[in-house]
LUMROFI-159859 format. One record per residue (C-alpha): x, y, z; residue in one letter. Coordinates in pm, whole numbers, plus 32768, in hexadecimal, padded with zeros to 4 digits. Example, Ala and Ser with C-alpha at 12.3 -4.5 7.8 and 13.67 -1.06 7.14 Angstrom:
<nodes>
84CE7E3E830Ca85577F9682CAs
</nodes>
This chain:
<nodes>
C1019C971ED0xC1759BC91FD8xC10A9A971F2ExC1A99AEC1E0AxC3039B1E1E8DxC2B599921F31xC28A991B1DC5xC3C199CE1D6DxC4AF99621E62xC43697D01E3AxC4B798291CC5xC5EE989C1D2AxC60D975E1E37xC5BB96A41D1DxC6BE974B1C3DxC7B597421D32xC7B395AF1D34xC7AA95801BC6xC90596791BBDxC99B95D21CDAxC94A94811C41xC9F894DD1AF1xCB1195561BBDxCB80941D1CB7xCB3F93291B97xCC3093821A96xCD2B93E91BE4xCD0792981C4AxCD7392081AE8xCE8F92F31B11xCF2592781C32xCF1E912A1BE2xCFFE916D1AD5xD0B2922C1BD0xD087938B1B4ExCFC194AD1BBBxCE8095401B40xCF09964E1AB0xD005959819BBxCF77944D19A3xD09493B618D5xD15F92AE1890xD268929B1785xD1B793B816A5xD06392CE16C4xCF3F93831773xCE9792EB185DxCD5E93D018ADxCC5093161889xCB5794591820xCC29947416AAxCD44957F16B7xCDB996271818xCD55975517AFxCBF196E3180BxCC629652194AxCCF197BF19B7xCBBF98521944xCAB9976619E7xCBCB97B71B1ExCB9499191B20xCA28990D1AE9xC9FE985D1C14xCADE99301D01xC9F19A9A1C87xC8C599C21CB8xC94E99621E12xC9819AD91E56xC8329B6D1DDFxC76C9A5B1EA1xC8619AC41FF3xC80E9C351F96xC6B69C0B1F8CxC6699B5020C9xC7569C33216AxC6A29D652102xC5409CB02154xC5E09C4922B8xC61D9DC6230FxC4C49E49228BxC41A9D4E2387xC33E9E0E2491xC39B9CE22570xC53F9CE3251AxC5DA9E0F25C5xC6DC9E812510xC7C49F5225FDxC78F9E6926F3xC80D9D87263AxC9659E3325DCxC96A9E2F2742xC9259CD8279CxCA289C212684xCB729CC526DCxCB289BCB282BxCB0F9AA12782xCC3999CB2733xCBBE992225DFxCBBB9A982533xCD2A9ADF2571xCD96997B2507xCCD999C023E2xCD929B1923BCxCEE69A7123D4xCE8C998C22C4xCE2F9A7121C6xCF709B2021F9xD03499CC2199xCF48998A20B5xCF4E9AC81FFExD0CE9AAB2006xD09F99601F7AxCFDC99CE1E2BxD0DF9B071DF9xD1D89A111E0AxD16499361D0BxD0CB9A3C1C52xD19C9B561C3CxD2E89AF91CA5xD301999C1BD5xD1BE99F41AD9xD19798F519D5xD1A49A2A18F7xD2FB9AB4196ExD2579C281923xD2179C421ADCxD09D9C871AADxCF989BF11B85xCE8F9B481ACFxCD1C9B831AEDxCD0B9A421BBAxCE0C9A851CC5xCD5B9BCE1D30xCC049AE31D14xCCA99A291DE9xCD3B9AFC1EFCxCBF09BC81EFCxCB549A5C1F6CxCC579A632063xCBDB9BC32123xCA599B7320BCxCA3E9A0E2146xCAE99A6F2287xCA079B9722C5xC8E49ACD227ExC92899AA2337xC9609A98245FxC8009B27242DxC75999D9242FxC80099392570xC7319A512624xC5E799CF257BxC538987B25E5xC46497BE2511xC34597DB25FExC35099662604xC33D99232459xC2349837247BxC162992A2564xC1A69A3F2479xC14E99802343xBFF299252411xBF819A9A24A2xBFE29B052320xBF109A04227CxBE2C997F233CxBD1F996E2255xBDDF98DD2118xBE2497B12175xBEEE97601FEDxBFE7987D204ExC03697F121AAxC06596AB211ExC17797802018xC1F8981A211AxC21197492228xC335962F21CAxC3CA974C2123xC48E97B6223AxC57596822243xC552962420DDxC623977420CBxC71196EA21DBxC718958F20F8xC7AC96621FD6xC8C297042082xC94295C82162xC93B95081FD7xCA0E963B1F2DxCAFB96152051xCB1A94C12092xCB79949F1F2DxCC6795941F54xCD11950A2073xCD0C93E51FC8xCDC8944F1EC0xCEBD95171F43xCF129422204FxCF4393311F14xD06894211E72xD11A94241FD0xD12492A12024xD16E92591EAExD28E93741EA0xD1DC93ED1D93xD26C95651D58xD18A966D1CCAxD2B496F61C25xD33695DD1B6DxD1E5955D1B11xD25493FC1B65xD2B793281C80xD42093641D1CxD4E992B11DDDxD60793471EE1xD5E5945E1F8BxD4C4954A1F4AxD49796B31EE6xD3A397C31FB7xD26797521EFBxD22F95FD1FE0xD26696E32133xD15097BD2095xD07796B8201CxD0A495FF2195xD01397502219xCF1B976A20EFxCE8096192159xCE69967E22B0xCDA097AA2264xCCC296F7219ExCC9095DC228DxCC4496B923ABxCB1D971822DFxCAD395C62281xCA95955A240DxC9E7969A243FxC8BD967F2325xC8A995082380xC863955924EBxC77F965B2496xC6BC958E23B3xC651948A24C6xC63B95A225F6xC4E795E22664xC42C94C02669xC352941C274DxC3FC92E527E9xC35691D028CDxC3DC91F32A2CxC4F490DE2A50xC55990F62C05xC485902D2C89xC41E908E2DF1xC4DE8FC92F3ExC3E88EF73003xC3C48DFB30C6xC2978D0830AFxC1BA8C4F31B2xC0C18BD230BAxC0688BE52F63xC0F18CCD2E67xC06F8D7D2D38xC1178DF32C53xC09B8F4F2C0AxC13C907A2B17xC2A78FEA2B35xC2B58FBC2C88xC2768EA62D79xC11F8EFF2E56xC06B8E4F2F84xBFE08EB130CFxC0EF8E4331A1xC2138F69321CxC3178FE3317AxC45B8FF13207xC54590A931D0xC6D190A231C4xC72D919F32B3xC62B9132338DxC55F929833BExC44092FF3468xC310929A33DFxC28A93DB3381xC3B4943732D9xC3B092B931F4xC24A92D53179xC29494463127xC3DE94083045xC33A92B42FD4xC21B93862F25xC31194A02EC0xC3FD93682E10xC2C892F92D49xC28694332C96xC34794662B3BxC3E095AA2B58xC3C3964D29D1xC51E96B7294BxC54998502921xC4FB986E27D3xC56399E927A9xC6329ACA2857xC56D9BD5292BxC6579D0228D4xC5FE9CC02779xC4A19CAE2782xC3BE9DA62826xC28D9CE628F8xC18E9D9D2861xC20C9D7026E1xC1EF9BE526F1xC07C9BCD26B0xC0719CEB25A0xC0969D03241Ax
</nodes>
């Protein structure tokens, strides 16, 4: 079954780009005639490059529930992990800094939405669409489950995805880059996002007016400032994670001083002569912190009080 849900969630990856793409496109058409996405025109001419806006709003909204069922269900496979501890974990993330920045945001964010939404609908009837509660769900779901994944390292996957499978070598291969190729499609959705919604600030485009304004501005840009910080804190975060766990050469090279030929040897700068050191200490003490200095100390890939020892090597 396990291999199943793989093939799934590479369709919903996969999904997840096409949506997105359909999304920034026509947004970026849209601001170049200095309107937003959601009323893309000029003059009474649309400018929504998908046919009517109706279409654009739909492909919208589409995107945002596919954003939260994906976010649901890696969530809910996260906590059914033997290896993922969940109380622990509830523990663990009220310490870290990133989860209540995150928490703030959603707040303004959330505010933001209602806002546009409710207070100033396009509708006038004060009913929030389908895709602002798509979207503030995104809000709560992405922050919970990028606080889950900062506690998991791509080594601990790998090692999982190897005790699992060890003898299907296809599914490893499936489920191997999948780890990041996950990461991939949330730093795109929110880069995108950022993107845009830095755009509408620096071009005093308002929400509300559905065109640019000039003079002073109404709440909308405040909220959209704060909107763009939310979603470029999670931008930097799924770009980090993407490249973290990975085998680098060693780049210090070690301190020494030569009386004859040199080799160069595993980064470093060998021979047979002494090596001296800086502080000028006993030579007991050198040769021992000279050996210690060449050994590549492996980053912690996990955090202990998430993961018992002897869970790391089982199913």
């Amino acid at each position: 079954m396990l291999w199943l849900a793989g093939y799934f969630q590479v369709f919903l990856v996969g999904s997840r780009f096409v949506l997105n793409f359909l999304n920034f496109v026509p947004a970026s058409v849209c601001l170049y005639y200095s309107t937003p996405t959601e009323n893309c025109k000029v003059r009474n001419q649309s400018h929504t490059i998908l046919g009517r806006q109706e279409v654009s709003t739909r492909v919208n909204t589409v995107g945002a529930l596919l954003e939260d069922v994906n976010s649901l269900l890696l969530i809910s496979a996260i906590f059914s992990w033997k290896l993922f501890k969940v109380k622990r974990y509830f523990r663990a993330v009220v310490r870290v800094g990133h989860f209540w920045v995150w928490c703030l945001f959603c707040i303004t964010n959330s505010l933001s939405i209602l806002y546009v939404d409710t207070v100033h609908g396009k509708d006038k009837t004060g009913n929030i669409n389908v895709s602002a509660v798509a979207l503030m769900t995104e809000m709560f779901l992405l922050t919970l489950f990028a606080s889950a994944i900062n506690f998991i390292g791509h080594e601990t996957y790998v090692k999982w995805v190897e005790d699992r499978f060890w003898d299907q070598l296809t599914v490893q291969r499936l489920f191997k880059p999948l780890f990041r190729v996950v990461l991939c499609a949330y730093f795109f959705r929110n880069l995108g996002l950022f993107l845009y919604d830095t755009a509408l600030v620096s071009m005093s485009i308002s929400l509300l007016n559905g065109r640019q304004v000039e003079g002073s501005r109404d709440w909308d840009s405040l909220l959209l400032l704060l909107s763009a910080a939310f979603r470029g804190s999670f931008t930097k975060f799924f770009f980090e994670k993407m490249f973290q766990g990975q085998s680098l050469p060693p780049v210090r090279c070690c301190h020494i001083q030569c009386l004859g030929r040199a080799k160069i040897l595993s980064g470093c700068l060998q021979s047979s002569c002494s090596v001296t050191r800086a502080n000028h200490e006993p030579t007991s003490t050198s040769s021992h912190e000279s050996a210690s200095s060449q050994t590549r100390v492996k980053p912690n890939v996990f955090l202990p009080f998430l993961f018992r020892p002897e869970n790391r090597n089982r199913l």
